[in-house]
N, C-alpha and C positions, 0 to 999 in steps of 0.2 A: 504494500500500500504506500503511497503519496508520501502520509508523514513517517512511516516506521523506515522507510528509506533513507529519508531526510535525516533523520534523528535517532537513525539506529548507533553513532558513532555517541551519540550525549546524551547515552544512562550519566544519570548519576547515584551518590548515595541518597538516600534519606535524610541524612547531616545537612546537605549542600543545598537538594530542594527546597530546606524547608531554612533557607540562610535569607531575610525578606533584609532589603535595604533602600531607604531613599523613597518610603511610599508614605511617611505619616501624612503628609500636607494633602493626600488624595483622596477627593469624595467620593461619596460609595458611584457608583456609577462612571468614573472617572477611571478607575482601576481597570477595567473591563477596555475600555475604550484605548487604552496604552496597549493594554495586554493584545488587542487586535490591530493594531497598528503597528508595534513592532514586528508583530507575528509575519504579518501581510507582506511587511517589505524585506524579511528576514528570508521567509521560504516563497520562490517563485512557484506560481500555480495554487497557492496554498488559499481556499477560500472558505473562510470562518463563517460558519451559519450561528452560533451562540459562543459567549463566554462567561460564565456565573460562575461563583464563589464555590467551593468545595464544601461538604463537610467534614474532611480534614484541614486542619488549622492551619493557613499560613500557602493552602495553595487553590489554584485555579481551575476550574475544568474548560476548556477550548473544545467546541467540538466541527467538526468540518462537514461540508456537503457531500461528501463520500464517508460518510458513517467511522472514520477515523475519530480518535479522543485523546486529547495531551494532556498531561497536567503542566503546570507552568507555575513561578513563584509569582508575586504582585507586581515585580518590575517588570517580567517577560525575561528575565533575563536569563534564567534556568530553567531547561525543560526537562520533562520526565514522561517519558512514552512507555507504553504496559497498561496491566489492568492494577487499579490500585484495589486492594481487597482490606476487608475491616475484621477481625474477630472481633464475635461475636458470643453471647452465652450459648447459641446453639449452633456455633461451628463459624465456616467462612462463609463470610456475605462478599459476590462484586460488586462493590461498588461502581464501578466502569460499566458493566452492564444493566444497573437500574437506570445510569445515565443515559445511555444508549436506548434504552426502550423508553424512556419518557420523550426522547428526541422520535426515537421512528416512532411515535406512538402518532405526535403533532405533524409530523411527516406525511405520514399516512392521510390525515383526517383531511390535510389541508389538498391533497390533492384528489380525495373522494374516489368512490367505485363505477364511478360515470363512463361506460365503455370497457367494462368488466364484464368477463361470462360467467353468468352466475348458477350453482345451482342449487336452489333455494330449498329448506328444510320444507318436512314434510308436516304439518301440524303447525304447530306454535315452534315458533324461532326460541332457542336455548343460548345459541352462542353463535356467531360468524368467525369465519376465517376467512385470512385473504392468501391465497396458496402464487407463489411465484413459479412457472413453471416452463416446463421447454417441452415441447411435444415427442420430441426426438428423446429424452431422459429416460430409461429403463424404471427408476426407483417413481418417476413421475409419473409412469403410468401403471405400476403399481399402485400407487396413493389412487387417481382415478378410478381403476375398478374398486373399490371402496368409500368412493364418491357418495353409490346408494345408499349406504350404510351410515353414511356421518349424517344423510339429509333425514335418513328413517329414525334417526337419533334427537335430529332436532336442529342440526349444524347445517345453515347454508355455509357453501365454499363458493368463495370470489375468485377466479382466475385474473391473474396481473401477466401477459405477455414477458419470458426473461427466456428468450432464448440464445442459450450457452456463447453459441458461436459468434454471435453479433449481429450488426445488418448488414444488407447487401451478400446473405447465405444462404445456400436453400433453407434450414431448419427455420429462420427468420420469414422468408417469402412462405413458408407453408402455414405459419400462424398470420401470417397476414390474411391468406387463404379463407382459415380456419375462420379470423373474424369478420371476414369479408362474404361468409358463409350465407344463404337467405336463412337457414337452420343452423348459427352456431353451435347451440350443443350436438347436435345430429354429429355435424362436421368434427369437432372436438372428439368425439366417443370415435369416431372413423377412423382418426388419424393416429390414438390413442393407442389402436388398437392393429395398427400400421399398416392401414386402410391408404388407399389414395384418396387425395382429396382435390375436387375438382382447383386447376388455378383462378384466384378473383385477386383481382386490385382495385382498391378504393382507398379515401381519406378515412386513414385509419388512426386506433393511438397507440400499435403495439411499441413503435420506437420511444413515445415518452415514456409507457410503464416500463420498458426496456430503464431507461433512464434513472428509474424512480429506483429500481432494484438495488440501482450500482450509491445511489443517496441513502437507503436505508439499511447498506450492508449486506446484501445478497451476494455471495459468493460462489454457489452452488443450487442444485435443484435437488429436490423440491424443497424451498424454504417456506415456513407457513408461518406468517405474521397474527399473534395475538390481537385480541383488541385491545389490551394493556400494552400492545408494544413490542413483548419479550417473543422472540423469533425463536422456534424451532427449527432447526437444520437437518434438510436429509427425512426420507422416510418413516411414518410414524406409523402401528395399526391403528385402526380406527377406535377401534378400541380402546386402547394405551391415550389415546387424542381427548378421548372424550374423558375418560379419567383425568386428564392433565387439568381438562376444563371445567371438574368437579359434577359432571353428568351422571356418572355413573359411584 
């Protein structure tokens, strides 16, 4: 990634991180604003979506539009890349990761399910997922044939377009296909199922959800986004899914 590149050479200790100098005279909101302006002009490409105060003492959380997370001291002057973790009375908490899910969580929301294929719970809605997926994925189309099963559960699944290869490739032009479908789902369960699927082109959004993947940390298929945020990676029974979502 972007920043563990950048700053895989400037771990430091904990000692050092946590060494703050030269920030009494700054207002709250002033601190944030240094911290992203050094940032910016420090690391080229480097484009900060938030910077808020940590709940450890003395340091920063940064976090980027590619789902990357620093910590940083108040001047910007020392950074710290990794997951910072807290014991806890019942073990290890990430902290790194609650951050990340309250971030994709406002991620999510703000770019909505508008041009998602959805397949929507059978009775009363329990829970949504928004599943990132590639049609070409083997473990993705595993999850699919269990599609019935989360909706007879209760669980609509939102489809967000992340296919692997990128654009401009077949497995990309065949979900364009797919949502280009006059029967998306028809199409989706066809091609699932490694079916051909008729060619269509139209004004589509697989390229932004394509987009959104790579802003909320998708690295892999099938990743299925909570509604709290917290992303499962990879494969899940449906089962084990709905358990995770206290359904069962």
């Amino acid at each position: 990634m972007l920043i563990k590149n950048l700053f895989k050479s400037c771990l430091l200790s904990v000692a050092a991180v946590l060494a703050l100098s030269g920030t009494a005279t700054l207002q709250a909101g002033e601190v944030e604003d240094v911290i992203a302006e050094k940032l910016t002009a420090a690391v080229p490409g480097l484009n900060i979506s938030e910077v808020r105060k940590s709940e450890a003492e003395g340091l920063y959380e940064v976090y980027s539009n590619n789902g990357d997370t620093i910590f940083t001291t108040a001047d910007g002057q020392y950074i710290l890349t990794g997951d910072l973790l807290k014991v806890t009375s019942s073990g290890i908490a990430n902290v790194s990761e609650q951050g990340r899910a309250s971030q994709r969580a406002r991620t999510m929301a703000e770019f909505g399910d508008q041009g998602v294929i959805s397949y929507t719970a059978k009775g009363a809605e329990k829970a949504a997922i928004a599943v990132f997926t590639d049609i070409d994925c083997p473990y993705c189309r595993k999850l699919h044939d269990e599609v019935p099963q989360l909706n007879e559960m209760g669980i609509t699944v939102h489809y967000y377009g992340f296919p692997r290869s990128g654009p401009n490739t077949p497995s990309f032009r065949k979900y364009i296909s797919v949502w280009c479908a006059d029967d998306q789902q028809a199409a989706m369960d066809a091609a699932k199922q490694g079916r051909s699927v008729q060619d269509k082109s139209c004004e589509n959004p697989v390229r932004e959800q394509f987009q959104l993947g790579g802003r909320v940390g998708v690295t892999g298929t099938p990743a299925i986004v909570l509604g709290d945020g917290n992303m499962v990676r990879g494969y899940v029974p449906a089962e084990k899914l709905a358990e995770g979502l206290g359904l069962l």
